[in-house]
C-alpha positions, -999 to 999 in steps of 0.1 A, spaced: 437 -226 -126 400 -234 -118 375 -227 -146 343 -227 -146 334 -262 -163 347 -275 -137 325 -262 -108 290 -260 -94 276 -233 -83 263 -233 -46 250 -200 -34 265 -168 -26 286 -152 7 256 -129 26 276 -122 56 300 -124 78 289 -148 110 309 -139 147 344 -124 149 364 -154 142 361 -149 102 336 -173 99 311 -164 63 280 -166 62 263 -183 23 227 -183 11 224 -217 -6 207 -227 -37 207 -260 -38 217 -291 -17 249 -298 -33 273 -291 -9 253 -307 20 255 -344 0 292 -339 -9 324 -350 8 340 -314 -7 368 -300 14 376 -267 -11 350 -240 -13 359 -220 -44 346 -180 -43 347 -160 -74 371 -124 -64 377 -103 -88 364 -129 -121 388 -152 -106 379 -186 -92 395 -187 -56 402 -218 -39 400 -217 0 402 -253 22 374 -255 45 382 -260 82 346 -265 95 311 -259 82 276 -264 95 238 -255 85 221 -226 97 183 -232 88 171 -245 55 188 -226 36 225 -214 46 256 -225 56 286 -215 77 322 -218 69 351 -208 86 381 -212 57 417 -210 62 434 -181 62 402 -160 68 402 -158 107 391 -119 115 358 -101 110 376 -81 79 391 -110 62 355 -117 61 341 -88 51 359 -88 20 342 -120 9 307 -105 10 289 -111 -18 312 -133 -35 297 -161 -58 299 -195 -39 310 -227 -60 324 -262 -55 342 -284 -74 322 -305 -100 341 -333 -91 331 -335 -52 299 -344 -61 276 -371 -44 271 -397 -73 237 -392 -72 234 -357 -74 231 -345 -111 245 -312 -119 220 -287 -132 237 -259 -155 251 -236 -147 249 -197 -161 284 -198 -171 276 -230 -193 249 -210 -212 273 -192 -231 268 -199 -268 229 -207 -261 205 -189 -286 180 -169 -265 143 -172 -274 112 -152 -260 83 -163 -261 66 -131 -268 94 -114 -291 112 -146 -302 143 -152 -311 166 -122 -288 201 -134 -296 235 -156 -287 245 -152 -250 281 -141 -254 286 -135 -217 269 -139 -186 277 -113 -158 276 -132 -121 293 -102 -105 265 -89 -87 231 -100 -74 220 -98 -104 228 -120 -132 230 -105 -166 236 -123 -200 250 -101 -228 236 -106 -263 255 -109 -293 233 -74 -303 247 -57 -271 216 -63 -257 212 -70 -218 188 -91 -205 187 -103 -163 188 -137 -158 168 -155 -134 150 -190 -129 116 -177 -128 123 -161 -165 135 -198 -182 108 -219 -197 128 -243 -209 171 -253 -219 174 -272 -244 209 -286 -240 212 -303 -275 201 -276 -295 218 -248 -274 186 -223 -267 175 -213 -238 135 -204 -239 126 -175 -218 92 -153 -212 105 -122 -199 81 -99 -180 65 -70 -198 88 -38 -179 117 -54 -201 101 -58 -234 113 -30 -261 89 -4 -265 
């Protein structure tokens, strides 16, 4: 079984691309275009699925195109749509250095810096667009780069300055 210390995050399935099954994923980083990889790994169901890439290629600055074995219709493809997009930690080029990813922030203490110290991210929700983190209060909070300040790996908190329309009233 895969887990998820032991992949990197790539992007996420947008949409399917021709009839032949071929997917369609918004990248968000460079990762995959510097690796030798030959799995692509899509998260179903909270379940990291392997599938063996038979060809890929660029489409502008930003996505890619797969077609994957075993997924060679339109529907096959369909069902893939919005799937989080990963590779395997392991594949990657020697000089690329991993940046975290959500999954690892579990455990991090969360600090605003306008109501300070929030919480203990106890678990981070990738299921949707939207990425939430889950307090150790209950508390959800959206997670996005534009929020983090700073992650301070040693000390496990994550420094954040969330804007206004989510402070508590």
């Amino acid at each position: 079984m895969i887990t998820t210390e032991q992949v990197i995050s790539i992007g996420r399935i947008t949409r399917t691309h021709g009839k032949r099954g071929e997917i369609q994923c918004l990248t968000t980083n460079e990762y995959w275009d510097n690796a030798e990889a030959i799995f692509l790994i899509l998260n179903i169901d909270n379940i990291l699925v392997p599938f063996r890439v038979l060809d890929w290629r660029g489409k502008g600055s930003d996505s890619l195109i797969f077609q994957l074995d075993r997924i060679n219709d339109e529907q096959s493809a369909q069902q893939l749509i919005g799937c989080q997009a990963y590779m395997l930690a392991s594949d990657l080029n020697e000089d690329d250095e991993p940046l975290p990813t959500w999954q690892s922030l579990t455990g991090y203490r969360v600090l605003d810096t306008d109501q300070g110290e929030l919480g203990t991210i106890i678990h981070v929700d990738e299921t949707t667009i939207n990425t939430l983190i889950t307090l150790d209060n209950d508390q959800l909070i959206p997670l996005h780069e534009d929020f983090i300040i700073d992650i301070d790996q040693e000390n496990k908190l994550l420094t954040i300055c969330l804007p206004f329309i989510f402070h508590a009233q």
